[in-house]
C-alpha positions in Angstrom: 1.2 -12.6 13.1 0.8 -10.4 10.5 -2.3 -7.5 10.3 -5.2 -8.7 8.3 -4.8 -5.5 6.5 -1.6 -6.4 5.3 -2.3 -9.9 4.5 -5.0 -8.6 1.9 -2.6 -5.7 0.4 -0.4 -8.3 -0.7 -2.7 -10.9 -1.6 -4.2 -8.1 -4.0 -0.5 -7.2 -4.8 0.8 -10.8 -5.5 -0.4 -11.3 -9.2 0.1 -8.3 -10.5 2.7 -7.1 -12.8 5.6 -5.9 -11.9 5.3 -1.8 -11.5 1.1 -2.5 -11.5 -0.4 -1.0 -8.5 -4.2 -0.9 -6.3 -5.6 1.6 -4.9 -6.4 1.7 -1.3 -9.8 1.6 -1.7 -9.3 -2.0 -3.5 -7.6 -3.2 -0.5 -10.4 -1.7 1.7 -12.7 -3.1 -0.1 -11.5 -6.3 0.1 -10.6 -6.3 4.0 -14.8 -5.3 4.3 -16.5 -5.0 1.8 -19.7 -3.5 4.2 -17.6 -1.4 6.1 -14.9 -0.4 3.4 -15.0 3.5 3.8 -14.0 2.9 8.1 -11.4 0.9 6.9 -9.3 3.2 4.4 -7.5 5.1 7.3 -6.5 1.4 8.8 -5.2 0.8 5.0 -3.4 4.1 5.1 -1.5 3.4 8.2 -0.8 -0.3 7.5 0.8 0.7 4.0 2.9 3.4 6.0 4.3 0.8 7.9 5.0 -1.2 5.2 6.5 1.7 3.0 8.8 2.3 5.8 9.9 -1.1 6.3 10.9 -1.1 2.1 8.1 -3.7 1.5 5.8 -1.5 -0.4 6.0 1.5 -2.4 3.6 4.4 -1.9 3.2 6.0 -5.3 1.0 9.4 -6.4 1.1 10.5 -9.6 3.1 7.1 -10.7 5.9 8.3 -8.6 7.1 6.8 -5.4 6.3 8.9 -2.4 7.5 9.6 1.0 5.7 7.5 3.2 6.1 10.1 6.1 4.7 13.2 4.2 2.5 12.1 1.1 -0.8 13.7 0.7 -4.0 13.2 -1.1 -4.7 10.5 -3.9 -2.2 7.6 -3.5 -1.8 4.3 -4.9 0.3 1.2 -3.4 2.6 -1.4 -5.3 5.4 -3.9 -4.5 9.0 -2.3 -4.6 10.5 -2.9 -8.0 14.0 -4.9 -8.1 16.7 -2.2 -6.9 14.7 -0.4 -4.8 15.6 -0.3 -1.0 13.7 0.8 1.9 13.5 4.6 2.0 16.3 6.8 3.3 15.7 7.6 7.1 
C-alpha cells in the first residue's frame, strides 16, 4: 500500500501541467493541515524516495536536483517525457 504522503504528492501533482510543480509545504499542508510544519520532513523523505525511484523530480531553482544531496528551498514535480530515474 502506498504512503499517505505519497498518495497526496501526486494527487496534488496529477492536474497540473506538464513541467508545473508544488512546493512541499502544499503537500504538507494537505497531508495535515493542523500539523503541517511536523509533517514537511515526512514530505522530504517520501519525495526522496520517489526521486530515486524516477517517479518524481526534485527541482531547486527550476532545475532538477539530486535527490541524495540537494539542500535548502526545493520544489517537487512529475518527471517530464524522456526523463529516466537518476543515474546511481
Amino acid at each position: 500500500m502506498a504512503d499517505p504522503i505519497e498518495t497526496v504528492i501526486l494527487d496534488l501533482l496529477a492536474p497540473l501541467a506538464p513541467g508545473k510543480s508544488i512546493s512541499p509545504e502544499a503537500a504538507a499542508r494537505a497531508a495535515d493541515p493542523e500539523g503541517w510544519r511536523r509533517t514537511l520532513p515526512k514530505v522530504r523523505a517520501v519525495a526522496v524516495g520517489m526521486a530515486r525511484e524516477g517517479r518524481l523530480v526534485i527541482t531547486r531553482h527550476g532545475k532538477p536536483a539530486d535527490p541524495n544531496q540537494f539542500k535548502g528551498v526545493y520544489r517537487l514535480r512529475l518527471p517530464l517525457e524522456g526523463e529516466g530515474a537518476p543515474e546511481a
